[in-house]
N, C-alpha and C positions, 0 to 999 in steps of 0.2 A: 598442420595442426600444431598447435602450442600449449605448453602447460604451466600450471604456477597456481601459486596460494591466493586465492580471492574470499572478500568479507562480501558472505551475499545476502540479500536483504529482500524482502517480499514487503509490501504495501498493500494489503489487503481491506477493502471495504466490506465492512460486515452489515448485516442486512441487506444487503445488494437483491437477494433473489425475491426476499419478499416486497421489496420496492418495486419491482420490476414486474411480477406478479400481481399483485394491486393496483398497478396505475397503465392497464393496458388499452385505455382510453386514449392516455396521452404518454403511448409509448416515444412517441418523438422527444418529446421534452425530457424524460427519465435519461434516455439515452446520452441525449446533450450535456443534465446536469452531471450525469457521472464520467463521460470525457473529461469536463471541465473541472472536475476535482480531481483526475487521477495527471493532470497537467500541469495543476498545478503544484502537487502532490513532488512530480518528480521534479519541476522545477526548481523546487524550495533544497534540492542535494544537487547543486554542478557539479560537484568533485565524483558522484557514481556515475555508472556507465546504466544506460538503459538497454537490458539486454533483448527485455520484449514487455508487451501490454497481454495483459491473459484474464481475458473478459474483464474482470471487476476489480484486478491484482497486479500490481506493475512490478516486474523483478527484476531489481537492480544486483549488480556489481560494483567494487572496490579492489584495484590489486592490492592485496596483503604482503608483500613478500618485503617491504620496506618499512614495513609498520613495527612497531616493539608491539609488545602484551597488552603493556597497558593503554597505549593509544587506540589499539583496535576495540578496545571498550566501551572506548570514550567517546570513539568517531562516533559507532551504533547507539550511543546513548545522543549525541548531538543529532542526528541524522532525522531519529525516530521524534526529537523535540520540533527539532523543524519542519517536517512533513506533517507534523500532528497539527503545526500552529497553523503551517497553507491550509491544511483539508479547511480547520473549519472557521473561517477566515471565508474561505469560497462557498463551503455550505451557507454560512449567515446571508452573504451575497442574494445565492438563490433562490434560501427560503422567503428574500425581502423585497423579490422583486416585485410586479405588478402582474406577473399572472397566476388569474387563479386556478388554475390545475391543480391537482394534485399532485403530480410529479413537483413541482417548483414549491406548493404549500410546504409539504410532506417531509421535504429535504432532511430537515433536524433529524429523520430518524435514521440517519446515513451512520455508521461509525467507522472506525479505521485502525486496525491493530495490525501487529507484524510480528513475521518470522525475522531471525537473523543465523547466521553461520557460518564459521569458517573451515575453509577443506583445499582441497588439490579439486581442481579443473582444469580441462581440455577446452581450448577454443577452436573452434570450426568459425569456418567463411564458408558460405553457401549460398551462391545467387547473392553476392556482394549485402549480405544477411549475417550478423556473428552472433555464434548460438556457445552456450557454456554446456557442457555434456559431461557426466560422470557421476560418481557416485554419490556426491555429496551434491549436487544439483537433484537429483530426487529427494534424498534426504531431508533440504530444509522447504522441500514442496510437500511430501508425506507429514511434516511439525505440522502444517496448515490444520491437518484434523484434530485437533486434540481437544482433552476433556476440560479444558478452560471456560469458564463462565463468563466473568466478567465482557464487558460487550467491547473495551479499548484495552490491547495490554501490549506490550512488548514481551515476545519468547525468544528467549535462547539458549541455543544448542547446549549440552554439556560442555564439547569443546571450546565453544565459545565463551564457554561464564566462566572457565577456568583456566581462562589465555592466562588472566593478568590479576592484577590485585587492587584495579578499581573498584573502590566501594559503589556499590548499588543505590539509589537514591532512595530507595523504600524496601520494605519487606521483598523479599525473592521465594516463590514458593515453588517446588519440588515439584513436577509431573512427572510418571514414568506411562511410555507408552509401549507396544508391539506394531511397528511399523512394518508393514506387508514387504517381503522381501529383504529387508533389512536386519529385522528383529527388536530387543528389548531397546528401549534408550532414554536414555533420562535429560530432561531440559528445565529451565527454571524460569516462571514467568515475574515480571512485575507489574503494577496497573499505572498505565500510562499516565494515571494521574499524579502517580506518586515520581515520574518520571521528567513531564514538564510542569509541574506547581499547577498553581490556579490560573487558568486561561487569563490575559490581560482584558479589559474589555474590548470586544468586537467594534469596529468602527464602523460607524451608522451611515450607510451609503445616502448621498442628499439624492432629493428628487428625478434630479436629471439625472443621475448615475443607474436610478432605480429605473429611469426610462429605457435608458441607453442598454442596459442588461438585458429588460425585458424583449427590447424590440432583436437584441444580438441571438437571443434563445429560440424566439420566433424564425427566423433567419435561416438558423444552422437545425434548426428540426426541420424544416419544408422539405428538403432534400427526402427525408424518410416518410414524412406522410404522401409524397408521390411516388413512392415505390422506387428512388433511386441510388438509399443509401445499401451500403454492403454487410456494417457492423463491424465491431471491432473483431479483431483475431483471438480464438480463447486460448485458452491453458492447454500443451499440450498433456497427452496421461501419462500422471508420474505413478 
């Protein structure tokens, strides 16, 4: 086991349950389309480690321990502009393609907000599997509950919003919460709009692109509508 300062970062899809919930018709296809956002999701950050997939929320890592204050700021403010641009980017995709389910229509109501935080963790190897353990890995899994409205925002830790002395790109507002086992803690969120600007415009996939998705979604759902897929791995209880 190994230790060190990591910048961790959660990608969570908000609405997930109720998507999932509502389109148990064509559960295959929901399935599909939120694989396909949370892949590309993490592919839009090469430089973090993907430590695991937890149902609707993928938790990345960054070793910190070479990073100044103010960089580590800046990565999570770059990190959270680029995952925000892939999410919906791959949403427009799905909601455009040519089937008409619900799960594919419905897409648009998918959002994507995150935690971030910096702490000391322990790395495990397990069954050639690397898990991050400690007490700051629950920490910014407990931030997940909080009293935040807004439907897209970026949260961060205390710790984290007082690394460095990068200016925030918008307003930063105050939450304090009582985190089970932890106790009181204070984090500050912004709205991710005020984070990456105004979306650029979405680029309008041509016909055959619209087929070629369509028929790709078709595809990779069959596996589940014959009773063959497994489902992704969840969250374990933080």
């Amino acid at each position: 086991m190994t230790s060190g300062r990591s910048l961790l970062l959660i990608a969570d899809i908000g609405g997930y349950t109720a998507y999932m919930r509502s389109h148990r018709m064509s559960l295959a296809h929901a399935e599909v389309n939120t694989a396909r956002l949370l892949e590309k999701v993490i592919d839009a950050v090469p430089d973090f480690d993907l430590i695991e997939i937890e149902g609707d929320a993928a938790f990345l890592a960054h070793q910190a321990d070479t990073l100044d204050s103010d960089a580590t700021v800046a990565l999570t403010l770059q990190a959270a502009t680029a995952m925000h641009r892939a999410f919906h980017i791959e949403r427009h995709y799905v909601a455009t393609n040519l089937c008409p389910c619900n799960s594919c229509t419905q897409a648009n109501n998918l959002k994507l907000k995150f935690v971030a935080h910096i702490g000391e963790v322990a790395t495990q190897t397990i069954r050639q599997r690397r898990k991050l353990v400690g007490i700051d890995v629950i920490l910014v899994h407990r931030l997940l509950k909080n009293p935040v409205k807004i439907p897209e925002y970026l949260l961060l830790s205390e710790d984290l919003y007082h690394t460095g002395n990068t200016p925030m790109p918008g307003p930063a507002h105050e939450v304090s919460q009582d985190l089970e086992g932890i106790g009181p803690v204070r984090a500050y969120f912004v709205n991710l709009a005020d984070v990456t600007g105004a979306l650029p415009p979405l680029p309008e996939p041509s016909l055959l692109g619209r087929v070629g998705r369509t028929l790709a979604i078709a595809g990779s759902g069959l596996p589940h509508m014959l009773g063959l897929h497994r489902g992704r791995r969840t969250a374990s209880a933080f």
